[in-house]
N, C-alpha and C positions, 0 to 999 in steps of 0.2 A: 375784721380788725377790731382790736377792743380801743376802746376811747379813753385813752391813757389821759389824764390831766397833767403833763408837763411841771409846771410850777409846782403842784401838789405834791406828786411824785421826787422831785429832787428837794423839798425843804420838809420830805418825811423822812428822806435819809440824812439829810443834815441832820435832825433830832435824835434819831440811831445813831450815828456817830459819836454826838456827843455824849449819850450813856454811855456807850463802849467804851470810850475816852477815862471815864469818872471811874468805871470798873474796872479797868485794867489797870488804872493806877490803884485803887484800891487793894485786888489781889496783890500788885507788887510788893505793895507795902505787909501785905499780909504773909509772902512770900520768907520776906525778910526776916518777921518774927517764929515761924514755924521750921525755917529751910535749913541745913546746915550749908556752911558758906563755903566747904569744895561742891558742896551741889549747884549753885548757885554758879561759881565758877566755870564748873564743868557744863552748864549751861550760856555762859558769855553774859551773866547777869550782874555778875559782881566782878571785881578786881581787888584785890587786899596788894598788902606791902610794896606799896606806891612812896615811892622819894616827892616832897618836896621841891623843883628844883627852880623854880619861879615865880615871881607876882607880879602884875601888874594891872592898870586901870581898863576897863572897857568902856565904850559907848555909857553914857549918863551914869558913868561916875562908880559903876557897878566892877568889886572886888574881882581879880582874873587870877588863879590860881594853876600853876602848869606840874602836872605830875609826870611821873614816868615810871617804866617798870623796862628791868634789862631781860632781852627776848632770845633764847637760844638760837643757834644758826640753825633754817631750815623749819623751827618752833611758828604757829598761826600767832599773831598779834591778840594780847589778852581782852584787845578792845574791839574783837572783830564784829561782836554783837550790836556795838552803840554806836551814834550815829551825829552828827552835830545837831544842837536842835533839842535830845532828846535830852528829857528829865533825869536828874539824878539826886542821890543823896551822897553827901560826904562827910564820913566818919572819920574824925582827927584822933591822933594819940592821944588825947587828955579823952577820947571818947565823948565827947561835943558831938553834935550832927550838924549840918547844915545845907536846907535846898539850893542846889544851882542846876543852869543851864550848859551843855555842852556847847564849847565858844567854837573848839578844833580839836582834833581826832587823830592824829598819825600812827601808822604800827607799833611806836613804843612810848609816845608822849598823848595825853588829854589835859585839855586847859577847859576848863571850865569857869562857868560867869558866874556868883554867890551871887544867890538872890534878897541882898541884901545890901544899904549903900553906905553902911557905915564899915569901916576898913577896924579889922582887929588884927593883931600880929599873930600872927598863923605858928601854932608850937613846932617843936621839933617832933621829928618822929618818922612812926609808918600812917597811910593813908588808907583809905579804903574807900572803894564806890560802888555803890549801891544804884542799878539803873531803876528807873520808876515809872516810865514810859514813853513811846517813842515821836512826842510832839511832832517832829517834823511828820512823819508821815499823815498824822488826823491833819494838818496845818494843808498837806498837798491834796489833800482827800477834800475835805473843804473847800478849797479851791476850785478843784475840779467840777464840781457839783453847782458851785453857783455860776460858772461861766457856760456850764451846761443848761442851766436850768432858765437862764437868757438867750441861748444862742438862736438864731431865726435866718435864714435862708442863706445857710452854708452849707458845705457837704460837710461838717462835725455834727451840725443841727441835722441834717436827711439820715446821716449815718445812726443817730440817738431814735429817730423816729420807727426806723426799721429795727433795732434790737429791742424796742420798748414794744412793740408789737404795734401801731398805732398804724406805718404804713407796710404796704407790701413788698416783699426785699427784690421780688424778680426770682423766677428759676434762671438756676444755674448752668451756663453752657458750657460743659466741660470742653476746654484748652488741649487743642493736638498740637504738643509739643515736643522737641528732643530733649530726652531726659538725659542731664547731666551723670546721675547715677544708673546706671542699664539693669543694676542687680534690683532692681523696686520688684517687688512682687504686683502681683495684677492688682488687688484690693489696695497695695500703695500707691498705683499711678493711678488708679479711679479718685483716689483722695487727692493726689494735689493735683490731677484738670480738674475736676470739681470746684476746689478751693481757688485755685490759678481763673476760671471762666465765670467765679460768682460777682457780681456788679459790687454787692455791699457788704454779706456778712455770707460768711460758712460756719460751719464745726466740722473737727476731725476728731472722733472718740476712740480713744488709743486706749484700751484694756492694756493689763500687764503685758511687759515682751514683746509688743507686736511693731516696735521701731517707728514708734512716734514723732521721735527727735531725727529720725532720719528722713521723714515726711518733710517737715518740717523745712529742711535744710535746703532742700530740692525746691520747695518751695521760693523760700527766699532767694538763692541763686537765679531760677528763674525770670523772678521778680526784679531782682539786679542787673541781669540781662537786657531787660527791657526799660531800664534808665528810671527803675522804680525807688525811690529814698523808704525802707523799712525799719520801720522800732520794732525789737523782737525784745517782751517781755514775759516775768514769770514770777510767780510771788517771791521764790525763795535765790539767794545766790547761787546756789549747785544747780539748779536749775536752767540758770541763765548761762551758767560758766558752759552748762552741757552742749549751749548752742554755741555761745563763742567758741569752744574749743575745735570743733570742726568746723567755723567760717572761718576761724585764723587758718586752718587746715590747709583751706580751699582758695586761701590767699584772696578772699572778699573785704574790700576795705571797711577797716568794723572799729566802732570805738566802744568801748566798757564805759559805762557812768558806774558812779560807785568807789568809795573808798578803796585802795588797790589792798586793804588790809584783807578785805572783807573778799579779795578776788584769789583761784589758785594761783599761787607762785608762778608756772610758767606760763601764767597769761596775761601777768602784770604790764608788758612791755605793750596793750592794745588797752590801756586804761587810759580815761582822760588827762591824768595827772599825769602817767607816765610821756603822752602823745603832747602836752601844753610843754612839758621841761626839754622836750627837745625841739618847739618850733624853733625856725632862724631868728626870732624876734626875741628869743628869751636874754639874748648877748644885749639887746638894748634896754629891755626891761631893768636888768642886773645896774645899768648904767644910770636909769632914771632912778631905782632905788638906793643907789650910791649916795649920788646928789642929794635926796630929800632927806637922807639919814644927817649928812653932813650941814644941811640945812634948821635941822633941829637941834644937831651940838652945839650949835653957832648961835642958838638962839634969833633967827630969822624972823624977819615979822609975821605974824599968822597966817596973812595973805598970800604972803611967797611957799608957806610947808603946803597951804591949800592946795593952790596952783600945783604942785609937785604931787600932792597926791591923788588927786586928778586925772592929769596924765596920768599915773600910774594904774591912776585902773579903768581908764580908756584903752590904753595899750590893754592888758589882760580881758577883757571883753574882748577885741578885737581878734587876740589869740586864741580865747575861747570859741569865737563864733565860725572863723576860719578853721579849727580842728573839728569841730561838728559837721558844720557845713559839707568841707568834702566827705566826708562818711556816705558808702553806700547803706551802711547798715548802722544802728543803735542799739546795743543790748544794755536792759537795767533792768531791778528788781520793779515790782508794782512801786513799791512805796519810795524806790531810788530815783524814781525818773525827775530830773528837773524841767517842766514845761516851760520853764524863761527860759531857756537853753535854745530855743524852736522858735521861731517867728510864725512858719508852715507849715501846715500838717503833713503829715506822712502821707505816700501814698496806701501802704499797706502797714498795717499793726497785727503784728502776733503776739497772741496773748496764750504762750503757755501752763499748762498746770492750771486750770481755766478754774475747773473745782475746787482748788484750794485760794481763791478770791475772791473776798465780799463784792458785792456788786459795787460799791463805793469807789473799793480800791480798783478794780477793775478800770472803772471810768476815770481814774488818772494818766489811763495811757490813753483809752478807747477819747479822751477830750482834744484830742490831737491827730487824728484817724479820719481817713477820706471812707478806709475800707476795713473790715477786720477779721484776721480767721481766726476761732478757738478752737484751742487743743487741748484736750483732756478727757477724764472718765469722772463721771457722776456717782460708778459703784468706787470708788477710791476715796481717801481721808478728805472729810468737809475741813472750811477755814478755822479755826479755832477763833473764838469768841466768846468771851469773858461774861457778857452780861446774857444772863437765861432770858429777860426783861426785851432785848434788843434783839435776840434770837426768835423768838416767838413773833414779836410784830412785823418780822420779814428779815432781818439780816443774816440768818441763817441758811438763804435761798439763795445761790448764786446766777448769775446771771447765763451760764452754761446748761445751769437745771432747768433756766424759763425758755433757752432758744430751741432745747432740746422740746417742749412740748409747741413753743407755736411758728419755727420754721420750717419751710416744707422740706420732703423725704431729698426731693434734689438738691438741697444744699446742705444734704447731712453726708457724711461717709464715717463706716465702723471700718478700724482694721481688724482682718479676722485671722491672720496667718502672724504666731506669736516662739520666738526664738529662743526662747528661755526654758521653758520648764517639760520635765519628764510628760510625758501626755500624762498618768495617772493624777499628779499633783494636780496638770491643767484644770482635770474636767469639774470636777468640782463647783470650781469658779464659774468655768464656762457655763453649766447645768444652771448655774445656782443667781447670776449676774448677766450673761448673754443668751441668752435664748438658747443655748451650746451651739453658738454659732463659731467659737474656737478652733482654731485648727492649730496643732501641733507641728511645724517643720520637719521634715524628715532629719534633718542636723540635729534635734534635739528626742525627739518622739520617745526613744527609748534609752535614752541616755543615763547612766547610773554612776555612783562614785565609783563602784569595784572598774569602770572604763579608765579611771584616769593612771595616767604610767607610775605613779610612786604608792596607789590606794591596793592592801591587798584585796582577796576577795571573801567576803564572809557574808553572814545572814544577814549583816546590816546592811553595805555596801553595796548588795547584790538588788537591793528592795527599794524604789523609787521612794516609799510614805509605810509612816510607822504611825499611831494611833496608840499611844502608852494611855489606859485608861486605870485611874487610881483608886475608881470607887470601891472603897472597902479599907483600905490602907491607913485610915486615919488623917490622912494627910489634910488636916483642916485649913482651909484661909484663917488668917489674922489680920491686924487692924494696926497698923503704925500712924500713932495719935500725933507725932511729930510733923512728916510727912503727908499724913491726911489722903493715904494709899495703901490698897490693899497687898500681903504677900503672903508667900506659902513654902513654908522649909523646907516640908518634904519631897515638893515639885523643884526647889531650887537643888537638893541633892542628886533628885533623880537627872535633874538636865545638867549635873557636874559628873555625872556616871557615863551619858550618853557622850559627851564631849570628850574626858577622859578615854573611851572605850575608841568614840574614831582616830583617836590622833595614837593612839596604840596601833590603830589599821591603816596608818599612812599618810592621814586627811592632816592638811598643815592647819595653821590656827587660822590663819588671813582667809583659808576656806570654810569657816564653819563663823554663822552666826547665832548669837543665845539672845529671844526676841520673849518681851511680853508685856504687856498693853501696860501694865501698873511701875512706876517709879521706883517703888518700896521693892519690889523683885527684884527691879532691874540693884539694887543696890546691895540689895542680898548676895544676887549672882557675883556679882564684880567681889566682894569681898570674900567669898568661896572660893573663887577662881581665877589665880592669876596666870595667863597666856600669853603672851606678847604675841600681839597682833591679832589677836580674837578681840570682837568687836561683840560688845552685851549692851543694849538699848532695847529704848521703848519700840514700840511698832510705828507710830507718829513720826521719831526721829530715822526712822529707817525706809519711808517712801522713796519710790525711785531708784534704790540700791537692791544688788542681789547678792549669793554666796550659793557657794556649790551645795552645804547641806545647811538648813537653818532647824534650830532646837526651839521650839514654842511652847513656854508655860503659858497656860490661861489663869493659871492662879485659882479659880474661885470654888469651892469647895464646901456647901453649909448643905443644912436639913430643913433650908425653906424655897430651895431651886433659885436662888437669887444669883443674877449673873450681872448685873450693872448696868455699865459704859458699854460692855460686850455684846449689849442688843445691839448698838450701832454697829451693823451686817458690814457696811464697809470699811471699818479699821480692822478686822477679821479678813474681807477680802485679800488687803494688803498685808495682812500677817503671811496667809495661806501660799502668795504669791511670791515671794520672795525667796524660793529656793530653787536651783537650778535640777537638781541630782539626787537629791533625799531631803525629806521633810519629815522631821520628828513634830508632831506635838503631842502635849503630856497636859492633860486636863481627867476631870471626876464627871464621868457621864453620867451619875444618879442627880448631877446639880444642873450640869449645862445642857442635859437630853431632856430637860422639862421646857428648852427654846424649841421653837418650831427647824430654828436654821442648825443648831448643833445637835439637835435628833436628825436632819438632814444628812448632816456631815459623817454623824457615826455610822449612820447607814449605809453611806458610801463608802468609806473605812471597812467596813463587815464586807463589801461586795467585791473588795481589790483584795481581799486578804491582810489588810493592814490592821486591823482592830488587836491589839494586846493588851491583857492584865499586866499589870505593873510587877505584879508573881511570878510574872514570864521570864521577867530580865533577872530574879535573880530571890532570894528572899527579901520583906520587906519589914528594914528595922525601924530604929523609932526615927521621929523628923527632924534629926542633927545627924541624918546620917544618909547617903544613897544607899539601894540593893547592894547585897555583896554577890560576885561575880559567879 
């Protein structure tokens, strides 16, 4: 066991944090000056043409400002990114700025606190907010770390001592159990008696496809069964929603933390907000809030609005603690979960999407945890983190990457049987990330577009993976100085040719996605190509999702073999994986075959048949233009 220092150890990540903290506000700000603001937008970063529609005072006297924006029926809340808590800038008509804090949040209103306590009459006009970063969450993170970094003969403390490596976890006695699901393949039920019969801590390492979230599930029912209370967490909301939406399924009493903005529509009715406005107590609530209002128009002695507000939020605690409290289950984001909300730890914590968690934010849930399983892939996108500074001195290591080297083989399980992708596209991965320890389902093994009832059948359709390679073509990377992101015209024509070409052969738009690691493409493409319901994103924003055929620019293209960000082998894993049925990608093998892993890849491409000149598809004009046919 290594002799972890405790104290040392959690007031190093306290110092991490707060660089991360200082840099992320930094880029934001940086963001603002470089970004255009539907970019911005279209990320949940900004909000423009905000109405005025309120003022009033907060706590010590600090200016409260309540905007709003009207939201289509059916339309996500433009505020689903932000959070109370978290930093903002606001930009007035007269073009002023000013720092405040978010006070409250709802689908179509933010009231924010000016960080400032002299009152100025706020102009008319449109508004705009500029998010800066997400204090509440460094505020929980913080939190979490120092009630860790004291805690002493608790099972929160024994639980920290075993994922820190310091004590011994116990082999795992896998649980002979009745599985709620019968369809679990053999390497799923090995995963959750594993995880169901470990005392403190598992991993379950879910590779693309292989029904991680359906482990999972099984799991926590389980666990439910046996009068177990579980938090089931995961960095991102899609994430989380992926497991609420089958607990609601399965009729497991489950409550959502979390803004119900920031939740899918038809999950909103299992949200805490939604689950508090229907206790029996809201009808007395309503009645105490009568009164104290009535008590303030009256001008009441101070003593008597006190007293009234009070009660008022003794009752709401009390409704809060009672809508928790029965909960078998808890889903929230890492950075959602409120620990005042908990008097007790949970018996079990899942900790989804494991990989994409700093160890910090991790231990916002893991601070409340008797027991914990992780689930996730190591070869899949790491946490994004702002400061290079904070990365190098350890924040870049997550806590999934250290359990995977010093817990033993019996409290690990790989899934190896994967639902999703053509075997060709698989193997790749499989060779290249898992030992080729993948297995292709017979449902999926040999599956192509030209299978689906409305796709006809042709050279494309017929072929699980295409390999457009460009070298020769001219088609150079460029440099958008705005953006501060690499893109490529001629690769963005070519993948407006490949996309135009299948939806000529039947493939709807909703089935085809246009993927590539750089912003600047991604914005090229969208402006090239309008589709309804074709979906063009970065690789980052696309974890976790699939499409029947996905189209892959790599973008990069020079006469010095320089490929970037694209060294990092696992934001490529998760590019390569994400297609069900064909997989285009379109890259310059004289730039990217100077990598050890994209010389790999063309070689594999050469070996299935899949490797084309860009010549192939068609003649190659100049880079405002794809092949002609």
């Amino acid at each position: 066991m290594t002799q972890v220092k405790i104290p040392k150890h959690f007031n190093h990540l306290l110092d991490l944090i707060g660089i991360e903290r200082e840099a992320e506000r930094q880029e934001n700000r940086k963001e603002l000056e470089r970004r255009p603001v539907e970019m911005r937008e279209a990320a949940g970063k900004t909000v423009s043409r905000l109405n005025l529609i309120a003022e009033d005072t907060a706590v010590g006297d600090y200016p409260l400002i309540v905007l709003s924006k009207s939201v289509k029926e059916g339309a996500m809340s433009p505020f689903q990114a932000i959070n109370t808590g978290d930093n903002v800038m606001v930009t007035m008509p007269n073009l002023q700025t000013a720092d405040g804090t978010v006070y409250r949040v709802s689908e179509t209103d933010i009231t924010v606190a000016l960080k400032r306590k002299t009152r100025h009459e706020m102009p008319a006009g449109l508004y705009r907010i500029d998010l800066l970063g997400s204090e509440a969450t460094y505020y929980r993170m913080a939190e979490a770390l120092r009630n860790l970094r004291g805690a002493k003969n608790s099972s929160v403390a024994s639980l920290r001592d075993v994922i820190l490596g310091k004590d011994k976890p116990g082999k795992s006695k896998p649980k002979s159990v009745e599985f709620f699901n019968r369809s679990l393949n053999r390497y799923q039920k090995q995963a959750a008696q594993m995880a169901l019969g470990a005392s403190k801590v598992a991993v379950i390492h879910g590779p693309p496809g292989t029904g991680k979230t359906t482990v999972l599930i099984e799991i926590i029912r389980q666990a439910v069964r046996d009068n177990q209370r579980v938090l089931a967490c995961a960095p991102s909301n899609i994430a989380v929603d992926n497991i609420l939406e089958q607990l609601v399924k399965y009729g497991v009493n489950t409550v959502r933390l979390g803004h119900p903005a920031r939740v899918m529509e038809d999950l909103h009715h299992a949200t805490l907000d939604a689950l508090v406005a229907k206790h029996p107590s809201q009808r007395e609530l309503l009645r105490l809030t009568t009164q104290k209002d009535k008590l303030t128009r009256n001008r009441a002695p101070k003593a008597e609005v006190s007293a009234a507000w009070k009660e008022i939020r003794n009752l709401e605690k009390s409704i809060l603690k009672d809508v928790v409290g029965s909960a078998s289950v808890v889903c929230a984001t890492h950075g959602g979960f409120k620990s005042s909300l908990f008097k007790d730890p949970f018996d079990l914590v899942i900790l989804d999407e494991a990989s994409q968690a700093t160890e910090p934010l991790s231990w916002v849930c893991l601070a409340k945890a008797k027991k914990a399983i992780f689930a996730g892939d190591v070869f899949q996108l790491p946490p994004t983190i702002y400061s290079p500074i904070a990365a190098k001195e350890g924040l870049a290591v997550t806590l999934l990457e250290q359990l995977k080297t010093i817990l033993p083989e019996d409290n690990q399980a790989l899934l190896r049987v994967q639902y999703r992708m053509n075997e060709t596209i698989m193997r790749f991965s499989s060779e290249q990330f898992y030992k080729g320890k993948l297995i292709a389902d017979k449902t999926v093994k040999e599956h192509l577009l030209s299978d689906l009832p409305s796709v006809q059948h042709s050279a494309l359709t017929a072929r699980p993976m295409v390999f457009v390679d460009t070298a020769g073509t001219g088609y150079d990377e460029g440099w958008d100085e705005l953006l501060e992101s690499r893109y490529n015209d001629g690769e963005a024509g070519l993948a407006a040719y490949f996309h135009e070409m299948l939806r000529g052969l039947g493939v709807s738009a909703k089935q085809v996605g246009l993927l590539t690691p750089y912003v600047a493409q991604v914005r090229r493409l969208r402006k090239r190509i309008e589709d309804r319901g074709l979906e063009i994103d970065t690789v980052d924003g696309f974890q976790g999702r699939e499409k029947e055929a996905i189209i892959l620019s790599l973008v990069r293209s020079n006469d010095r073999g320089e490929v970037g960000f694209l060294s990092d082998t696992r934001r490529m894993n998760v590019a390569l994986t994400r297609a069900r049925r064909l997989l285009i990608v379109i890259g310059d093998s004289a730039t990217i075959g100077r990598h050890p892993f994209y010389c790999a890849f063309i070689d594999h491409a050469e070996k299935v048949g899949a490797h084309s000149s860009a010549y192939e598809w068609g003649s190659v004009g100049s880079t405002d233009s794809a092949p002609a046919r």
